[in-house]
C-alpha positions as CSV (number, residue, x, y, z in Angstrom):
1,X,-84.6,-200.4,-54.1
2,X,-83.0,-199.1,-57.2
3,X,-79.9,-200.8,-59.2
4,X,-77.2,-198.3,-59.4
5,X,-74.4,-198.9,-62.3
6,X,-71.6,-196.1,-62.7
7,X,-69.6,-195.9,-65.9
8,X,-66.4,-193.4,-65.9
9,X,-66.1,-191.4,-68.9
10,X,-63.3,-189.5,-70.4
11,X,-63.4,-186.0,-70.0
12,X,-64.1,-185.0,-73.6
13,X,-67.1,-187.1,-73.4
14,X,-69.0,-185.5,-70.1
15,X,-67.8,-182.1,-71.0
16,X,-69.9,-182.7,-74.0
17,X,-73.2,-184.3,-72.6
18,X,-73.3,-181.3,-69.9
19,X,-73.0,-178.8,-73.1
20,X,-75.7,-180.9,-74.7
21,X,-78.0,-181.1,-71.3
22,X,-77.3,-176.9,-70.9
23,X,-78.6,-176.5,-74.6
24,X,-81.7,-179.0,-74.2
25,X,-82.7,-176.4,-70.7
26,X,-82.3,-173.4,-72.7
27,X,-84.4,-174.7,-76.2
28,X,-87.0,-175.9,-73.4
29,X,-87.8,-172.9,-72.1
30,X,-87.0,-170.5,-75.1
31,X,-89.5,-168.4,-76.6
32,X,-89.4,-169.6,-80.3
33,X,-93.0,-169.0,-81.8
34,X,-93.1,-165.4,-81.8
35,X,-91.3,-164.3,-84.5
36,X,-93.9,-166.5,-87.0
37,X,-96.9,-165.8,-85.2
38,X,-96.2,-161.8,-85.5
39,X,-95.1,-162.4,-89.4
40,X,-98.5,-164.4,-89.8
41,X,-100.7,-161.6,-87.6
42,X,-99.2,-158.9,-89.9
43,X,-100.4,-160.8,-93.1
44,X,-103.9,-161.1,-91.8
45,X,-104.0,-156.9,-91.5
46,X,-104.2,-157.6,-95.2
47,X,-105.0,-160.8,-96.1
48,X,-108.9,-162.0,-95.2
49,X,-110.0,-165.5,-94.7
50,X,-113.3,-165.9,-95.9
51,X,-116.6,-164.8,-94.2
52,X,-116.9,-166.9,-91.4
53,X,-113.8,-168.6,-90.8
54,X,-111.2,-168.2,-89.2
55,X,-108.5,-169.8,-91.1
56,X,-108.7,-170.3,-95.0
57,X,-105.2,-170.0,-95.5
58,X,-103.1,-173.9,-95.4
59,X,-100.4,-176.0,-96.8
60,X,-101.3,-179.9,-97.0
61,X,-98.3,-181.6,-99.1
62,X,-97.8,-185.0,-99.4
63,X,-93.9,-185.8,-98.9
64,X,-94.4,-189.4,-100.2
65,X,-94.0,-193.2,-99.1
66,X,-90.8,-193.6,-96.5
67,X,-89.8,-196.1,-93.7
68,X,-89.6,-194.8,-90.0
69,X,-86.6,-195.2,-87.7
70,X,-87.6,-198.0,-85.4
71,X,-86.7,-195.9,-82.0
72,X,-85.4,-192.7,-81.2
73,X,-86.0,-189.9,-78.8
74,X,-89.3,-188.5,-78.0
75,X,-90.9,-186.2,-75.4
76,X,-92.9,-187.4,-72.5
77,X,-94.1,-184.9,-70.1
78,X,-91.5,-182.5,-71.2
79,X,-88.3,-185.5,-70.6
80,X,-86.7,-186.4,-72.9
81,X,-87.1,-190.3,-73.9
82,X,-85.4,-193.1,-75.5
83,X,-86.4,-196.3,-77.3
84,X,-84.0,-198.8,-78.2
85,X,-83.2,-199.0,-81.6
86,X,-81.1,-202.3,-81.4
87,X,-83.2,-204.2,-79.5
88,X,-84.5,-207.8,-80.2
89,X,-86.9,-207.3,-83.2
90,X,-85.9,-203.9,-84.2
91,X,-84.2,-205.7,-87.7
92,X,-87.4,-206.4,-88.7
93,X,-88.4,-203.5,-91.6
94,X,-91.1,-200.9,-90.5
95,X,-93.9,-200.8,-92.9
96,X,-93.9,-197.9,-94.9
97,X,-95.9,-194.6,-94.3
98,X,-97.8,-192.3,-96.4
99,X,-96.7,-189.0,-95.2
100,X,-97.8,-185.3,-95.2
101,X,-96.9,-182.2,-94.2
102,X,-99.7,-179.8,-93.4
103,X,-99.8,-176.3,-92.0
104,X,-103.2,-175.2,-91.2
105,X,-106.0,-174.7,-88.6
106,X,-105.2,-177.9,-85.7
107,X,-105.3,-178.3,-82.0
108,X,-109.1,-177.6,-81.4
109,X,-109.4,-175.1,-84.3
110,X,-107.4,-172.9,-81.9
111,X,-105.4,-172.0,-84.4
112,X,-101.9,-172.1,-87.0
113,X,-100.0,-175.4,-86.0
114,X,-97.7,-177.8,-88.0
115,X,-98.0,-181.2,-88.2
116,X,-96.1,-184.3,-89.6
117,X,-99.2,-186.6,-90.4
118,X,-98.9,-190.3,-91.2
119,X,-101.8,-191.2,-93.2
120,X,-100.9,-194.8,-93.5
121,X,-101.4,-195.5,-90.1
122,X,-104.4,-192.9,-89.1
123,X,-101.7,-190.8,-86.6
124,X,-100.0,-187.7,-85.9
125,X,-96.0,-187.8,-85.5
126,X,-95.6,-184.3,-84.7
127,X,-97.2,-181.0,-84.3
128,X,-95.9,-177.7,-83.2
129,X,-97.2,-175.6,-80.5
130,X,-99.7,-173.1,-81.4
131,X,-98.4,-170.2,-84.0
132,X,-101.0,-167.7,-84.2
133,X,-104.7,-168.0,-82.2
134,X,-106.5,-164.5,-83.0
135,X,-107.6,-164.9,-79.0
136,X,-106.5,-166.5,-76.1
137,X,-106.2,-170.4,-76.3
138,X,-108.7,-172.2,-74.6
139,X,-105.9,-174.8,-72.7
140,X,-104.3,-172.0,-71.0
141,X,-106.6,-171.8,-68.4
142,X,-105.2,-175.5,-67.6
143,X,-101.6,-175.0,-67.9
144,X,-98.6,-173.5,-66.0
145,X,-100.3,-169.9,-67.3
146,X,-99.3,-167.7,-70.4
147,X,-95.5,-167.7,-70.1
148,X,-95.5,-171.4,-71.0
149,X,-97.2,-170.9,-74.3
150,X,-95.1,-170.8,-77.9
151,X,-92.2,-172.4,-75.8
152,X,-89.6,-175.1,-76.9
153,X,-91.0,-175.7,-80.6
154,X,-87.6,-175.8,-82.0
155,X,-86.6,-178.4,-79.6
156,X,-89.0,-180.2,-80.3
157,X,-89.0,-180.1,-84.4
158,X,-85.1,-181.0,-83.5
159,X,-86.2,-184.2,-81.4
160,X,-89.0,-185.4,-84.3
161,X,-86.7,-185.0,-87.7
162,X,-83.1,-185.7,-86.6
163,X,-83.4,-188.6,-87.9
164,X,-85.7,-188.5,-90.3
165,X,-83.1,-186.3,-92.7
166,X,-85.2,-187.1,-95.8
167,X,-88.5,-185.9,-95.1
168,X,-87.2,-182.8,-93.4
169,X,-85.6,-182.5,-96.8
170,X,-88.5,-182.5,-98.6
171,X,-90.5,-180.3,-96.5
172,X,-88.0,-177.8,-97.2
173,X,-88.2,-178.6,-101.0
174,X,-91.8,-177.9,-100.7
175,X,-91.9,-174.8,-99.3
176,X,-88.9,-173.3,-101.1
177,X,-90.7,-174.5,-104.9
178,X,-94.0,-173.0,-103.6
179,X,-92.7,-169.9,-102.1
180,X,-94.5,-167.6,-104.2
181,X,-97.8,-169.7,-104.0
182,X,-98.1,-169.4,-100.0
183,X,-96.9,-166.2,-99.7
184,X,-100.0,-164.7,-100.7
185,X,-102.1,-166.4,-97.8
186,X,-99.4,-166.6,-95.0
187,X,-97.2,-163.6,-96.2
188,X,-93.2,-163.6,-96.9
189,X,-92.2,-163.1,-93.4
190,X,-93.5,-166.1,-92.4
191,X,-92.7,-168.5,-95.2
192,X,-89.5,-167.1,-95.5
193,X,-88.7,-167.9,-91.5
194,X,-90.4,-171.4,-91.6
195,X,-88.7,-172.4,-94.4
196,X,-85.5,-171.4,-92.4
197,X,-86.6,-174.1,-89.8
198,X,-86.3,-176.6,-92.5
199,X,-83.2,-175.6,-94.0
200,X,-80.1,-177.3,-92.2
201,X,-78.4,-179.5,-93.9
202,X,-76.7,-183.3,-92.5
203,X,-73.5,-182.1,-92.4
204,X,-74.3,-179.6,-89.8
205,X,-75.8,-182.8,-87.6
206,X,-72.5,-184.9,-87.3
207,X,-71.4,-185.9,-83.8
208,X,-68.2,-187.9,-83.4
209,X,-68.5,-191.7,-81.9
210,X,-68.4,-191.9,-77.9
211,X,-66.2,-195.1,-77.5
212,X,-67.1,-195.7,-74.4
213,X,-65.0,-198.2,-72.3
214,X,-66.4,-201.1,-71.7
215,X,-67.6,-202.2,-67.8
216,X,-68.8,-200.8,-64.6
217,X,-66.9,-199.2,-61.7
218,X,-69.4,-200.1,-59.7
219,X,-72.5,-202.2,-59.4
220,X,-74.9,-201.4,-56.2
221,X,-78.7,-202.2,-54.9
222,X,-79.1,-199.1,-53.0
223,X,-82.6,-197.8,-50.8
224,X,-82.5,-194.1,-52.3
225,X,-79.8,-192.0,-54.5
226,X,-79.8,-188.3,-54.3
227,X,-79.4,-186.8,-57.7
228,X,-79.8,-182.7,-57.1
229,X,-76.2,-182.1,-57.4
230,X,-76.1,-184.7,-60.8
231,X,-77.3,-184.0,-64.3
232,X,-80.1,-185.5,-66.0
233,X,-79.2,-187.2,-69.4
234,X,-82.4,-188.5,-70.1
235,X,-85.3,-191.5,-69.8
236,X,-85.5,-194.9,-71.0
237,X,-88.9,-197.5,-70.6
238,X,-87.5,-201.0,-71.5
239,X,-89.4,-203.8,-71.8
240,X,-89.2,-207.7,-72.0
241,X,-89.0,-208.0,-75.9
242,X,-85.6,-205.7,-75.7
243,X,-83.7,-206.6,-72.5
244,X,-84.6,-210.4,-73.0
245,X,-86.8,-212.9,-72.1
246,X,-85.9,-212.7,-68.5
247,X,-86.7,-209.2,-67.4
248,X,-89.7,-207.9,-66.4
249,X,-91.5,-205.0,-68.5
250,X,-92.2,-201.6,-66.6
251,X,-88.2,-200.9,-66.0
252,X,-87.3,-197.4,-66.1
253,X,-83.8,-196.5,-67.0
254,X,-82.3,-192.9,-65.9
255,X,-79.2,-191.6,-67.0
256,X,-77.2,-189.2,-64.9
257,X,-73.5,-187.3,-64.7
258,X,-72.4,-186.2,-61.9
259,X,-68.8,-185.3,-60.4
260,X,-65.5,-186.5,-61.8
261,X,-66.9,-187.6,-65.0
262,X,-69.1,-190.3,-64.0
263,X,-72.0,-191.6,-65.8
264,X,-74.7,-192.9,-62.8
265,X,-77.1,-195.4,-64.8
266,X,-80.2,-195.8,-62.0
267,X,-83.0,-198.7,-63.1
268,X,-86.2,-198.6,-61.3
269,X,-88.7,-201.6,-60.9
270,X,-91.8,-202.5,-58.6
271,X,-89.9,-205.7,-57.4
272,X,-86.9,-203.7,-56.4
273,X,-89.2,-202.1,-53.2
274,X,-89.3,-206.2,-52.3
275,X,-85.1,-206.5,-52.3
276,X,-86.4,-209.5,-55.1
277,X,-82.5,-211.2,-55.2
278,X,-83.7,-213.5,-58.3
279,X,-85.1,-210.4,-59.6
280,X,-81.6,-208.8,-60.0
281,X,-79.6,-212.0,-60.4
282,X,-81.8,-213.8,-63.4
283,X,-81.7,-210.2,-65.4
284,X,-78.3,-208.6,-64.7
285,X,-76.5,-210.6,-67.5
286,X,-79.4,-210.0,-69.8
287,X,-79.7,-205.9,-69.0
288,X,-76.0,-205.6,-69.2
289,X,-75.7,-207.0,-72.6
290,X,-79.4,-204.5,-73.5
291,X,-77.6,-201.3,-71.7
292,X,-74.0,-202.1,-73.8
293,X,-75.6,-202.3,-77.1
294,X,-78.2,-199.3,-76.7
295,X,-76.1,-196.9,-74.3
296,X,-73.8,-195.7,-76.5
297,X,-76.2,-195.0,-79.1
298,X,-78.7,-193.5,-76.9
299,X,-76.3,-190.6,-76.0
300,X,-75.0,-190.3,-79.7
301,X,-78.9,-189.8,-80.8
302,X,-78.9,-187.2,-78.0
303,X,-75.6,-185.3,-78.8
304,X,-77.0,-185.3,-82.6
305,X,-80.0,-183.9,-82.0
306,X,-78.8,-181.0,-79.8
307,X,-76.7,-180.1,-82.4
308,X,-79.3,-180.3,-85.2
309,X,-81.4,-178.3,-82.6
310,X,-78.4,-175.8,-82.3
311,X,-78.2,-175.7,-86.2
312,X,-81.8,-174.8,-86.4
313,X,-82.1,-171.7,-84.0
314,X,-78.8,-170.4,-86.0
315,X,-81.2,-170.3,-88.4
316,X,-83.4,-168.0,-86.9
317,X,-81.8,-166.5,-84.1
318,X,-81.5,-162.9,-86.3
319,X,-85.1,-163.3,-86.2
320,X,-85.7,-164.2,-82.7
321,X,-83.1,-161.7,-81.4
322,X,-85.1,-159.0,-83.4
323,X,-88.2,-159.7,-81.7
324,X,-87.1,-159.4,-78.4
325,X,-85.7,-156.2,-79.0
């Protein structure tokens, strides 16, 4: 059984989460490394690592101390996901991180990635596909094949620093001070275009408030729900410490438009296959409180990062565009 809510929204507002799911399909599936792994082939021809290695050439920066957003959107298996940032605890301050920025040899010594490192706590916030390999990468031979490779990275990069304005800041102030400095291991081409990665600024990023009305027009327990004619807005895992003490951990939220504007909100849970009653009648009150403070927010986060995503391959579409020619 799944727990079906549907919200109606105002026209303005589903026209612009289908624009915003449209763009998150195309910056999926679009071929965005090429143009820096040709720039960074081309400097090799001219530029030699040492004797026995097959990348000398890296930038390790360290951006400073800073204090991560609680929640946010992430990837997980190539869906888009959401954590709660105004859930129970969330008020409580983050300790700090160490960051650094480092472009270099990752991945398996495969070859060039990026990677957004937090030293602090011993982990890896980000990394970028693969941006030059001189051969073949080893994990294609377990993937969907070659056509998925160098796919998506601005995406991606979009999802990890949209908000996280101040270090993406500084990475670009990095790389624009040191210009001349990497330029002679990575050549121009290349710092010049992943600097251009780094270089939108917040005021391209703004999205206007939903104001979404308040309520449900309906509120169902349904067996199944077909969703090929709707459009998929994202995931959400919640868990007992954000919807309240009453519900259950291992929820899953889904968010869906479909026809005549309305917002289908599906929640999934293993008691739901029983038809639990108390299950639904001991958490609604709590989850409807959880879904009015974070919904709203959740689609904001997601309209803001499209756009910073949009902002991005502006920056480099010339580039992009020229090596598909």
């Amino acid at each position: 059984m799944v727990l079906k809510l549907v919200k109606q929204l105002s026209p303005e507002v589903a026209a612009a989460l289908r624009a915003a799911s449209a763009m998150e399909k195309k910056f999926l599936q679009l071929a965005d490394c090429e143009f820096l792994t040709r720039a960074y082939a081309a400097q090799l021809e001219v530029y030699k690592p040492g004797k026995g290695t097959a990348l000398a050439a890296t930038i390790l920066k360290e951006l400073g101390t800073f204090s991560l957003p609680q929640g946010g959107l992430s990837f997980c298996d190539n869906r888009l996901t959401f954590t709660a940032t105004g859930s129970e605890g969330s008020t409580k301050k983050r300790p700090e991180s160490a960051l650094f920025f480092d472009c270099g040899k990752h991945n398996y010594a495969t070859g060039l990635t990026l990677q957004l490192k937090d030293l602090t706590h011993g982990t890896t916030l980000w990394e970028s596909e693969t941006l030059y390999t001189a051969q073949s990468p080893w994990f294609l031979a377990f993937g969907d094949g070659k056509e998925q490779f160098g796919r998506g990275n601005i995406l991606k990069l979009a999802v990890n620093f949209y908000n996280k304005q101040p270090i993406y800041q500084k990475i670009h102030n990095i790389l624009s001070k040191n210009k001349s400095e990497y330029k002679k291991s990575f050549g121009g081409a290349f710092v010049e275009g992943l600097t251009l990665l780094f270089s939108v600024t917040k005021e391209r990023q703004s999205v206007k408030p939903l104001g979404l009305a308040p309520g449900y027009l309906k509120e169902t327990l349904v067996k199944r729900v077909t969703v090929k004619r709707y459009v998929s807005l994202g995931l959400y895992y919640y868990t007992q410490e954000q919807a309240g003490k009453q519900v259950d951990t291992g929820n899953l939220i889904e968010l869906f438009l479909g026809a005549k504007n309305q917002l289908m909100i599906l929640v999934f849970h293993s008691d739901y296959e029983a038809n639990n009653p108390a299950l639904i009648s001991e958490t609604s009150e709590e989850f409807k409180k959880f879904l009015a403070a974070n919904l709203e927010p959740w689609l904001e986060q997601w309209l803001t990062m499209t756009a910073f995503c949009a902002a991005i391959y502006e920056k480099v579409k010339l580039k992009l565009l020229v090596e598909n020619l």
